[in-house]
C-alpha positions as CSV (number, residue, x, y, z in Angstrom):
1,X,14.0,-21.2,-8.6
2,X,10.3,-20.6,-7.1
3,X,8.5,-23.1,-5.3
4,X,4.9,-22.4,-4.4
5,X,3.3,-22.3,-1.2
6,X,1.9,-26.2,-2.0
7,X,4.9,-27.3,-2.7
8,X,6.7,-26.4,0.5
9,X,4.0,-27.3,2.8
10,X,4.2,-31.2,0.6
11,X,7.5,-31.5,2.1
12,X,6.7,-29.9,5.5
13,X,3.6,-32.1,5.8
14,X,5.3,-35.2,4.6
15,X,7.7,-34.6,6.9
16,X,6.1,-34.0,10.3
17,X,2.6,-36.4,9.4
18,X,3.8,-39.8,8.0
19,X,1.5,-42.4,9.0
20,X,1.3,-46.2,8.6
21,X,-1.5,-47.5,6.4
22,X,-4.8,-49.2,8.6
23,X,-7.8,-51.0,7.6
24,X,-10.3,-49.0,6.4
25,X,-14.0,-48.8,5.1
26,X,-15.1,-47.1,2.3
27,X,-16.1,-43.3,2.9
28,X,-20.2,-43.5,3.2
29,X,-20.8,-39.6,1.6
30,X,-20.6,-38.4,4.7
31,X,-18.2,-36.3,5.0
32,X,-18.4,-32.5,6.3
33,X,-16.4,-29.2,5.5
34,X,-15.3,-26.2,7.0
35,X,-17.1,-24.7,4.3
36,X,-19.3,-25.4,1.3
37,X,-17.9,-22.7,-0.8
38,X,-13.7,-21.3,-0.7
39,X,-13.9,-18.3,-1.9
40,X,-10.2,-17.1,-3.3
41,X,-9.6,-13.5,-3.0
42,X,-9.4,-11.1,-6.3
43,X,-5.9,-12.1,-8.7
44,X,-4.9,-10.5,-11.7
45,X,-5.0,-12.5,-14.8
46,X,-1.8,-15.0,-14.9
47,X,-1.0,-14.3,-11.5
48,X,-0.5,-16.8,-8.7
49,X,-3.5,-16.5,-5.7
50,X,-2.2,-16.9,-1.9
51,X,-3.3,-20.1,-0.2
52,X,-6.5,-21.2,1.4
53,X,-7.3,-24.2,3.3
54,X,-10.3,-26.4,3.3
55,X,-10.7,-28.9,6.6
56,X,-12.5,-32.1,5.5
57,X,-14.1,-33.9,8.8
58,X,-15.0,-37.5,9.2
59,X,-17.0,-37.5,12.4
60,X,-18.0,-41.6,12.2
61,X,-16.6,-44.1,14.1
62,X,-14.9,-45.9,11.4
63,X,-11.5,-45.3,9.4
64,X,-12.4,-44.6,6.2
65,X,-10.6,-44.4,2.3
66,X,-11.9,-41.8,0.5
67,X,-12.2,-43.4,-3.0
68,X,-11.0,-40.5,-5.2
69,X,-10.6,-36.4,-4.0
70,X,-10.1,-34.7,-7.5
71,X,-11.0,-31.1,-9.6
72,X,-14.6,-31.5,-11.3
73,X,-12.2,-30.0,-14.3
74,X,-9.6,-32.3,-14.3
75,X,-6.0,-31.4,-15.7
76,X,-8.0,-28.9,-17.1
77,X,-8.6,-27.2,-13.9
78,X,-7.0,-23.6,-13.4
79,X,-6.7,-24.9,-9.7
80,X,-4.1,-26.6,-7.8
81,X,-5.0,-28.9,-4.6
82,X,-2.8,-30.2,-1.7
83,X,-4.4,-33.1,0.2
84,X,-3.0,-34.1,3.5
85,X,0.9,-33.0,2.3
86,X,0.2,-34.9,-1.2
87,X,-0.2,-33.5,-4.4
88,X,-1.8,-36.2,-6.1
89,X,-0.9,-37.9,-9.3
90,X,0.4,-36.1,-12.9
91,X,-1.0,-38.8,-14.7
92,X,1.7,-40.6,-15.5
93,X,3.3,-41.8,-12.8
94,X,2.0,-42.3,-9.3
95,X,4.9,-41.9,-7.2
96,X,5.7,-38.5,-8.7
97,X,5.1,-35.2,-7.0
98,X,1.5,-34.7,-9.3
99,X,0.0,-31.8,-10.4
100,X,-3.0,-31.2,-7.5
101,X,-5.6,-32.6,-9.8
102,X,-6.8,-35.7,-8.9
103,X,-5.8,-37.9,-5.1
104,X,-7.2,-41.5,-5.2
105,X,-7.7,-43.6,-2.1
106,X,-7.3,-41.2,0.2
107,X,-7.5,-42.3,3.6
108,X,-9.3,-40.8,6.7
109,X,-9.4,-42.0,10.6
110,X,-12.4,-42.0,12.4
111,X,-13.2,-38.9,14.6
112,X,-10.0,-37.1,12.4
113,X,-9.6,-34.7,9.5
114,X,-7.4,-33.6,6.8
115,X,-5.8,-30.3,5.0
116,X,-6.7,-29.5,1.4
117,X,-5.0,-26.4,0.3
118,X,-5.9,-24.7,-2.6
119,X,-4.2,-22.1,-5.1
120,X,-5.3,-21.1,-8.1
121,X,-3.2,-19.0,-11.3
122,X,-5.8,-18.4,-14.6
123,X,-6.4,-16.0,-17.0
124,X,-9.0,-13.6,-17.7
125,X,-10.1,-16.0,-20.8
126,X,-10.7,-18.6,-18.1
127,X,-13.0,-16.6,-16.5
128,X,-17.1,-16.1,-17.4
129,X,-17.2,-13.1,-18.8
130,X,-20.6,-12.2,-17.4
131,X,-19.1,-11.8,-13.7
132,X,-15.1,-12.8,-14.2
133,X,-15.3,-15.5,-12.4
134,X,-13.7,-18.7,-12.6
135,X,-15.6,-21.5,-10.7
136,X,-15.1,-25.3,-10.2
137,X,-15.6,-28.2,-7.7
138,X,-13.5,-30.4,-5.4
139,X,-15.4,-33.6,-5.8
140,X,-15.6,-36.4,-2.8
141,X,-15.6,-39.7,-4.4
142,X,-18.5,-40.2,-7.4
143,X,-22.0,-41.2,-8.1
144,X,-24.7,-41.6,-5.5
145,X,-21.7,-41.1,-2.7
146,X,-20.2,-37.7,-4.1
147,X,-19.8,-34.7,-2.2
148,X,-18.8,-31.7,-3.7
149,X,-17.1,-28.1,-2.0
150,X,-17.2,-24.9,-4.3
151,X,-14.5,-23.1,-5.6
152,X,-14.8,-19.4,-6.4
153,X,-11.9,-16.9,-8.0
154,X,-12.6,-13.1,-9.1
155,X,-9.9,-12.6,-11.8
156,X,-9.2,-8.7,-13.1
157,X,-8.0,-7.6,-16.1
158,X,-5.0,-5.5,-16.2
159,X,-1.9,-3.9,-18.2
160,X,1.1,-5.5,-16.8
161,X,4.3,-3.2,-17.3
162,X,7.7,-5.0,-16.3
163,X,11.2,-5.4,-17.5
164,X,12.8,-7.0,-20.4
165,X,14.5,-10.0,-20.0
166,X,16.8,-12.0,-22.6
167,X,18.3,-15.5,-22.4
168,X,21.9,-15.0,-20.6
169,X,23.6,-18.4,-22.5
170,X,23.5,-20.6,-19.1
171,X,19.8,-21.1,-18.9
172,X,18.9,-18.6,-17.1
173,X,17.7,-14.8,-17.8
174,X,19.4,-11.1,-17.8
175,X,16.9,-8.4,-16.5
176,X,16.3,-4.6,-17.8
177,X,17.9,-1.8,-15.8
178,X,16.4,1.2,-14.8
179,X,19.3,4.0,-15.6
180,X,18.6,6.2,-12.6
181,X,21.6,9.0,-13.5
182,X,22.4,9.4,-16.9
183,X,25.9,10.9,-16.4
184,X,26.4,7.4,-13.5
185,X,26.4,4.4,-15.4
186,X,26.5,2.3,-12.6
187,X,23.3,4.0,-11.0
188,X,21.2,0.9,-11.8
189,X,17.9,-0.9,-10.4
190,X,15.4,-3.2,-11.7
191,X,13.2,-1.5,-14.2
192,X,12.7,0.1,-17.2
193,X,11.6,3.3,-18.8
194,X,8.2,3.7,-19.9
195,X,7.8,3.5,-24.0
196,X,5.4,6.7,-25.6
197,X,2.7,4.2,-25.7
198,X,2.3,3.7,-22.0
199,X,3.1,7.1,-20.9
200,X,-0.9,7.4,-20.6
201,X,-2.3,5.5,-17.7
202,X,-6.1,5.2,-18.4
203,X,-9.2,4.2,-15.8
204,X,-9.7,1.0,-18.3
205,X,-7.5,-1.6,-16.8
206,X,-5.8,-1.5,-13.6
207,X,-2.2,-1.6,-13.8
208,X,0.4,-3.5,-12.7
209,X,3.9,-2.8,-12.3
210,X,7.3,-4.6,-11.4
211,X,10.0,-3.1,-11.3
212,X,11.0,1.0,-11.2
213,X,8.7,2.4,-14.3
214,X,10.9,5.1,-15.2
215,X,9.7,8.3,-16.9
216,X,12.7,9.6,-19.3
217,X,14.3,13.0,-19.7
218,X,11.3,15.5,-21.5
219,X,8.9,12.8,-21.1
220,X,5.5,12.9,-19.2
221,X,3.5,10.4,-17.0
222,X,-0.1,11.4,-17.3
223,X,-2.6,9.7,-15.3
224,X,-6.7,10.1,-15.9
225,X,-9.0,10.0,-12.7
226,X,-10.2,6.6,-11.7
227,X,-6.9,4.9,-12.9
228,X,-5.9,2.2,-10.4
229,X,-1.9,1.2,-10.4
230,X,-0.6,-1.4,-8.4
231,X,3.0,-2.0,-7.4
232,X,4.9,-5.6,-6.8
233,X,7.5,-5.6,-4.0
234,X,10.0,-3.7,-4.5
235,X,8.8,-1.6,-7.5
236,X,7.8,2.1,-8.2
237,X,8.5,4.9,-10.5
238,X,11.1,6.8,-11.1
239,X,10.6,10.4,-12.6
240,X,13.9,11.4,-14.3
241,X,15.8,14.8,-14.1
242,X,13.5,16.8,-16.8
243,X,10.3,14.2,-16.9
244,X,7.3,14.9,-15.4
245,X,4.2,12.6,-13.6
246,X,0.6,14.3,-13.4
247,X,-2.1,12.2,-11.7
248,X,-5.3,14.4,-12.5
249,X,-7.7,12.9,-9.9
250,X,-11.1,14.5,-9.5
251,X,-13.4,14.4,-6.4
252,X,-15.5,10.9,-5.9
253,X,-19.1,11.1,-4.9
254,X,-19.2,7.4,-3.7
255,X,-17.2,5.5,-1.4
256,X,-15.7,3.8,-4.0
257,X,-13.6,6.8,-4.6
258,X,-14.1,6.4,-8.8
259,X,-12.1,9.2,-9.7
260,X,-9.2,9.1,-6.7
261,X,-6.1,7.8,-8.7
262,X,-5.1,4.9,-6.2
263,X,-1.4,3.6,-5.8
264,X,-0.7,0.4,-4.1
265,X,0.4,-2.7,-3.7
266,X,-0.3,-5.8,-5.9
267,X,-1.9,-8.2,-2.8
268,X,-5.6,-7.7,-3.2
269,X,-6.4,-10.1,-0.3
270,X,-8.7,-7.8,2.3
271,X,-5.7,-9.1,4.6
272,X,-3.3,-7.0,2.8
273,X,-5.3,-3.7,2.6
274,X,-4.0,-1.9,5.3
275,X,-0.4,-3.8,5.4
276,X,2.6,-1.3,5.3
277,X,6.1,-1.5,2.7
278,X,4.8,-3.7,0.3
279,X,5.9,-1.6,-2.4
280,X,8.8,1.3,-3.4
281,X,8.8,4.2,-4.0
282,X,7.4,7.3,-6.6
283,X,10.8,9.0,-6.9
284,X,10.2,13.1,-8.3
285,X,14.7,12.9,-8.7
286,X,16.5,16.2,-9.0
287,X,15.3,18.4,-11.6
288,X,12.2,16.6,-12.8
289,X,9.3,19.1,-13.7
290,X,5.7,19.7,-13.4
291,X,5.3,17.2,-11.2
292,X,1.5,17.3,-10.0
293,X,-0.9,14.9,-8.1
294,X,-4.7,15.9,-7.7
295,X,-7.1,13.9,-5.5
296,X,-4.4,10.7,-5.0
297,X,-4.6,8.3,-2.6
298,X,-1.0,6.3,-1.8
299,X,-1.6,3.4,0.3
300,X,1.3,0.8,1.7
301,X,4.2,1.9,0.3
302,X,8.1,2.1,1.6
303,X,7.9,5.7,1.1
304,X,4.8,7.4,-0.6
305,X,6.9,10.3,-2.6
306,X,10.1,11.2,-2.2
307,X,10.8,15.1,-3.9
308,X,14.5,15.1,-4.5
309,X,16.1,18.4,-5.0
310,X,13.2,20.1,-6.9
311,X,14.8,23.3,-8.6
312,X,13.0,23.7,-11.9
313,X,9.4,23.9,-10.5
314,X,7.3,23.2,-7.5
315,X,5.9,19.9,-7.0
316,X,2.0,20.6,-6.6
317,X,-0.2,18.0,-3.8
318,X,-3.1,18.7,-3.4
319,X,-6.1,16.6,-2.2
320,X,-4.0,13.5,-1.7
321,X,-4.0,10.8,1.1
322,X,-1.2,9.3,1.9
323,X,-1.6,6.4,4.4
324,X,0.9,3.1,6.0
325,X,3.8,4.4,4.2
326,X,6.7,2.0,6.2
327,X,9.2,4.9,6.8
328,X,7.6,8.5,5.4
329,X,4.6,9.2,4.1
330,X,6.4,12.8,2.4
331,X,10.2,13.1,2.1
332,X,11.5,15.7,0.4
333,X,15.2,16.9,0.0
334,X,15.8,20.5,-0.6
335,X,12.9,20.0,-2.2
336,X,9.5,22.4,-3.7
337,X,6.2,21.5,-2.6
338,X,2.9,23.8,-2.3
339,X,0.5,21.4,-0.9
340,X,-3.2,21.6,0.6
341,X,-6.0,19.4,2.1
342,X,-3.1,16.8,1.9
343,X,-3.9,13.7,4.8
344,X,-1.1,11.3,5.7
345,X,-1.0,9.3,8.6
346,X,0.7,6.4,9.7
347,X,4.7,6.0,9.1
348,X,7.2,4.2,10.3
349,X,9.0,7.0,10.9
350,X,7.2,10.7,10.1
351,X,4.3,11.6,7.8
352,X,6.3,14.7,6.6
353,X,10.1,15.5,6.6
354,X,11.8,17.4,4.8
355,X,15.7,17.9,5.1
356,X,18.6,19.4,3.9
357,X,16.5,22.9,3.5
358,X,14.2,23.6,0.6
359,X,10.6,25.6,0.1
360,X,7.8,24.2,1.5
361,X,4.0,26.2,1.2
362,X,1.2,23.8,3.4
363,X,-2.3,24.8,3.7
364,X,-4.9,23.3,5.6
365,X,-3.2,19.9,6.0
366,X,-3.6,17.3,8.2
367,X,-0.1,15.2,9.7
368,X,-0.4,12.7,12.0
369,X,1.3,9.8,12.5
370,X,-0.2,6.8,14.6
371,X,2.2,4.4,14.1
372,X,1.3,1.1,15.9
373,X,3.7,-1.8,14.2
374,X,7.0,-0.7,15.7
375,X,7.9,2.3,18.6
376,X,8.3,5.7,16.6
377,X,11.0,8.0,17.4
378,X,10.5,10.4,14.9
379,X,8.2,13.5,15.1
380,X,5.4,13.4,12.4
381,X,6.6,16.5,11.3
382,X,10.1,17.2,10.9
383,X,12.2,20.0,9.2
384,X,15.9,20.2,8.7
385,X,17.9,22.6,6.5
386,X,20.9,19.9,7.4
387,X,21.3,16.0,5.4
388,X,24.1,14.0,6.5
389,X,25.9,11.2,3.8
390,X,28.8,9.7,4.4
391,X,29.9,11.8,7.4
392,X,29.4,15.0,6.3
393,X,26.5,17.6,6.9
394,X,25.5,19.2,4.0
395,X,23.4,22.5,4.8
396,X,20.6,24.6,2.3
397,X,18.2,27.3,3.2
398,X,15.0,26.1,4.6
399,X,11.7,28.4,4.4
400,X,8.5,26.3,5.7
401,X,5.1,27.5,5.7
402,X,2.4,25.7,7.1
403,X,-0.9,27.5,8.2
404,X,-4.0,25.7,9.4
405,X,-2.8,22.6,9.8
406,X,-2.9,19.5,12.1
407,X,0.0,18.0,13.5
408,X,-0.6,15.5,15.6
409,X,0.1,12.1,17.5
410,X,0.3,10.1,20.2
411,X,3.9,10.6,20.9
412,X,4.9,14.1,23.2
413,X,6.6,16.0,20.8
414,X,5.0,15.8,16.9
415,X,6.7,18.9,15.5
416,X,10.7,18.3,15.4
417,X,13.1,20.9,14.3
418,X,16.9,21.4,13.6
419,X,19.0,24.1,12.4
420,X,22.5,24.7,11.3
421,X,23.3,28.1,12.0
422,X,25.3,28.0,8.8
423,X,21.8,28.2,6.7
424,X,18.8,29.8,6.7
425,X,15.9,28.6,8.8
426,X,12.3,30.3,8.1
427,X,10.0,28.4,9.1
428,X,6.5,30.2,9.4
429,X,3.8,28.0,11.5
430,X,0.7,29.8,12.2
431,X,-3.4,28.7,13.2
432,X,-2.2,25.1,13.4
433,X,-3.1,22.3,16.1
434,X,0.4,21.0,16.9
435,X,0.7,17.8,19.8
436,X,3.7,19.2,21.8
437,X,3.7,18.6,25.1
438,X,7.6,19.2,26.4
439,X,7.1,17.2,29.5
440,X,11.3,18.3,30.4
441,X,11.0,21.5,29.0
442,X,13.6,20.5,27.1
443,X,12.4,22.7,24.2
444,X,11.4,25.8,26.8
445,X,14.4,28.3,25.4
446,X,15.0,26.8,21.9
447,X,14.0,30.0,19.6
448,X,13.0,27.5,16.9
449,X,10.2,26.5,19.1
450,X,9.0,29.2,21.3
451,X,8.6,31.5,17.7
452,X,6.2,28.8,17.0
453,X,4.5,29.3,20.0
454,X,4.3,32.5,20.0
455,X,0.5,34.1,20.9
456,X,0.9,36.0,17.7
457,X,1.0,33.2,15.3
458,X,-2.4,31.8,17.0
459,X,-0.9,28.1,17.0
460,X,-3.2,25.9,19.5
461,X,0.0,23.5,21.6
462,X,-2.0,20.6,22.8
463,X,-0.5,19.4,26.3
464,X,-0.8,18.0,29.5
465,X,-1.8,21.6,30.8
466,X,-4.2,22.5,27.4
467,X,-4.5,19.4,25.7
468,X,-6.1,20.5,22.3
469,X,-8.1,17.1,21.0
470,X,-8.6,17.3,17.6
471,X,-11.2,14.3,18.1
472,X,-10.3,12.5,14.8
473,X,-13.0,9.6,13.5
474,X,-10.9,6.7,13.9
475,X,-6.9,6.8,13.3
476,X,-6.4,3.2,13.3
477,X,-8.8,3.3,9.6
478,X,-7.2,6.2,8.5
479,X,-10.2,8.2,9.4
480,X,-8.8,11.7,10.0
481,X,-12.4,13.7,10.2
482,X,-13.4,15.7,12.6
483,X,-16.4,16.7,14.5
484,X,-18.2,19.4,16.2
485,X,-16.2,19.4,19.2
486,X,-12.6,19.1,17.4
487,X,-10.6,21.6,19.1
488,X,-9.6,22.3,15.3
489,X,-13.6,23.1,14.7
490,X,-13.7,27.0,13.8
491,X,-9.9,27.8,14.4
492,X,-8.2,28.4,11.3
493,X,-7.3,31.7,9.5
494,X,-9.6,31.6,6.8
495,X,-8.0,35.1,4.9
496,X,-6.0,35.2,1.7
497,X,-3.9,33.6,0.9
498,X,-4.9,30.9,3.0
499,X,-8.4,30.4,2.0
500,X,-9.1,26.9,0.3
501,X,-12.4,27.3,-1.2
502,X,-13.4,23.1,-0.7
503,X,-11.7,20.8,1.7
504,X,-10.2,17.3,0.7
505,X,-13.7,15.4,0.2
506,X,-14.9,18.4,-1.7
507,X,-17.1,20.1,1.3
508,X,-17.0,23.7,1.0
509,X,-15.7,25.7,3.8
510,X,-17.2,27.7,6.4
511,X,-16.5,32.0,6.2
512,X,-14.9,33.5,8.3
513,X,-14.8,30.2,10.9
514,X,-13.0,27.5,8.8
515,X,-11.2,24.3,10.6
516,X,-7.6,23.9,10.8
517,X,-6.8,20.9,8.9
518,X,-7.8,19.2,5.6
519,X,-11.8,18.8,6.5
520,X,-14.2,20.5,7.9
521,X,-16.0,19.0,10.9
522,X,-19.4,17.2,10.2
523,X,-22.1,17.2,12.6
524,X,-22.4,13.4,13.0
């Protein structure tokens, strides 16, 4: 069963603030707020705000009874009010828990204030449709004497895509599955696949999903530009072995990013913008297809997208950001990826990895990882022809090309690699800015390394002895620009086939003197 936020803090409040009753006076219109107007953040239509707080002073020498506290709406208000730990009457019965509508007599010692918390869950019908927003008033007594404190909520439209559920014959409910495996029965989660009629996500509506969306077997997602999709905990999508996603993005001319397909969380609160793991996963599983995502930013997920196994085709990324991802921003498992002017930075654990071998093509990329909830042991870039499950070490070819990129962080070593000698490592790093500074020289006669750092392959090793600054904007915003006096400025190969025509906001690169990364520098 769910309580709300109101109704725990009733019993917490009632708990801890009891009081005896003392003579009063009645409340002169006096009274003064912590604000005039409580603005609730953005909610979706039908879906529950968090809670705010309004502090209610009474600065006079005299305890007071506020006569009545109540909703200028009445019952009919779309808000919910906790006054002090009560929630007021339900208009039947005053010694029940109420319904946050109405609190008579409320009382108020001198030099002293109170708590009223608010909440709010309406619908985009309740709203004015000139602005969408729903308004009302917390009224302070009545007549000549009344105060009143503004209440604004911004509700949004949106599709809502979630599971079926069916009465289980003991009051409660049985959820949809998600069938991740068609030949495993028993490879369940919460979820469902998506029907032919929402296999289109459009820029009309945001939308808003719980549980895994799974795309089925010769099925594809398509995404327009400008579509906005939001994710409740715990919740994703799930590409099936021979479906397909593609999120056709186009470049944005406004800081509004309009045509950037944006993935991420349901919490729309500013607090909540920057907040890592509050969603899944989008899952590309072993053998799903023509898999493709153009000018896509993926914000505050577990793990942005996870390429499992790709064998069919090569999973294009191009001109995506990937930021706050809790554990990787990329993970991909013997997996296909040709990716440039891709930006991913701050991950629990690395921006990139990819393990158990696979074929990997970057271009002008930018991989940091500046990671400040928890300490980091991983490399932002790590690459691995070995996966270990259960015990045993499975090993695949790995061949890894990344040209012109970043790599960077504030940990020593930001490139990791490991090989099994049992398969093939090719790994081909060349005109990249790479943070490795091998402090033991633990790394000093490890051929996976010094071929990296070989003068041939032009690579720039940022250290203690040539510490290569690649002078970003500002990491902690996800700003990963770069200036005029980026070490990155001028350095990259810019021959076929490594010549990107535009970077990742659509700039056009310099000839022959291109940066390494996914933008070229600006002069400001």
């Amino acid at each position: 069963m769910r309580y709300s936020i109101l109704f725990i803090l009733t019993l917490v409040i009632s708990i801890t603030s009891c009081r005896k009753d003392f003579d009063t006076i009645p409340s002169s219109g006096k009274l003064e707020f912590s604000k005039t107007t409580v603005y609730l953040d953005t909610v979706f239509t039908n879906v529950g705000s968090s809670t705010y707080m309004l502090k209610v002073y009474n600065r006079s020498g005299d305890d007071i009874t506020i006569p009545s506290i109540a909703l200028g709406k009445g019952s009919a208000s779309k808000y919910r009010l906790m006054v002090d730990g009560m929630t007021g009457l339900d208009g039947s019965d005053a010694d029940a828990i109420g319904d946050g509508k109405i609190f008579p007599n409320v009382q108020l010692l001198a030099h002293d204030s109170l708590f009223v918390f608010i909440e709010t869950t309406a619908d985009i019908a309740d709203a004015n449709p000139a602005d969408m927003l729903y308004t009302d008033e917390i009224l302070f007594d009545a007549g000549t004497l009344q105060q009143k404190v503004n209440l604004v909520t911004l509700i949004q439209d949106a599709v809502f895509l979630f599971p079926d559920r069916t009465p289980d014959g003991n009051g409660g409910y049985s959820y949809e599955n998600l069938l991740l495996d068609n030949s495993d029965p028993d490879s369940n989660i919460y979820g469902f696949e998506l029907t032919d009629a929402e296999l289109h996500f459009t820029n009309a509506k945001p939308y808003v999903i719980y549980g895994y969306a799974g795309v089925a077997t010769g099925k594809n997602l398509i995404i327009d530009a400008g579509a906005r999709i939001h994710f409740h905990d715990k919740s994703g999508i799930f590409v099936k072995s021979g479906g397909g996603v593609q999120v056709n993005g186009l470049p944005s001319t406004t800081t509004a990013l309009e045509n950037e397909v944006i993935f991420e969380g349901d919490r729309l609160e500013p607090s909540f913008a920057e907040t890592p793991g509050q969603w899944g996963i989008i899952y590309l599983a072993e053998g799903s297809t023509n898999n493709i995502f153009n000018h896509a930013t993926i914000k505050n997920a577990t793990v942005g997208i996870f390429v499992d196994r790709q064998d069919p085709t090569t999973v294009q990324i191009t001109n995506t950001q990937i930021y706050n991802a809790s554990n990787y921003g990329i993970v991909a498992r013997k997996g296909k990826i040709n990716g440039n002017n891709i930006v991913i930075n701050n991950a629990g654990k690395s921006s990139l990895a990819c393990i158990l071998g696979g074929t990997y093509d970057f271009v002008h990329c930018t991989f940091t990882d500046f990671w400040t909830n928890s300490s980091r042991q991983s490399p932002a870039v790590y690459l691995d022809n070995t996966y270990t499950e259960n015990e045993i070490i499975y090993v695949s070819d790995l061949v890894a090309n990344l040209t012109n990129c970043i790599i960077y962080g504030p940990n020593n070593i930001e490139l990791g690699l490991n090989r099994n000698n049992s398969g093939l490592f090719n790994h081909q790093i060349k005109n990249c800015l790479i943070k490795f500074n091998d402090t033991n020289n633990q790394f000093s006669s490890n051929p996976l390394y010094t071929s990296v750092f070989a003068l041939s392959n032009n690579n720039l090793m940022s250290n203690n002895t040539t510490p290569f600054d690649p002078k970003f904007k500002n990491t902690s915003r996800n700003n990963l620009r770069i200036g005029l006096t980026s070490a990155a400025t001028g350095n990259a190969n810019s021959n076929a086939p490594y010549y990107i025509n535009l970077d990742a906001d659509g700039n056009p690169r310099t000839f022959p003197n291109s940066d390494i990364g996914a933008y070229e520098h600006s002069s400001n």
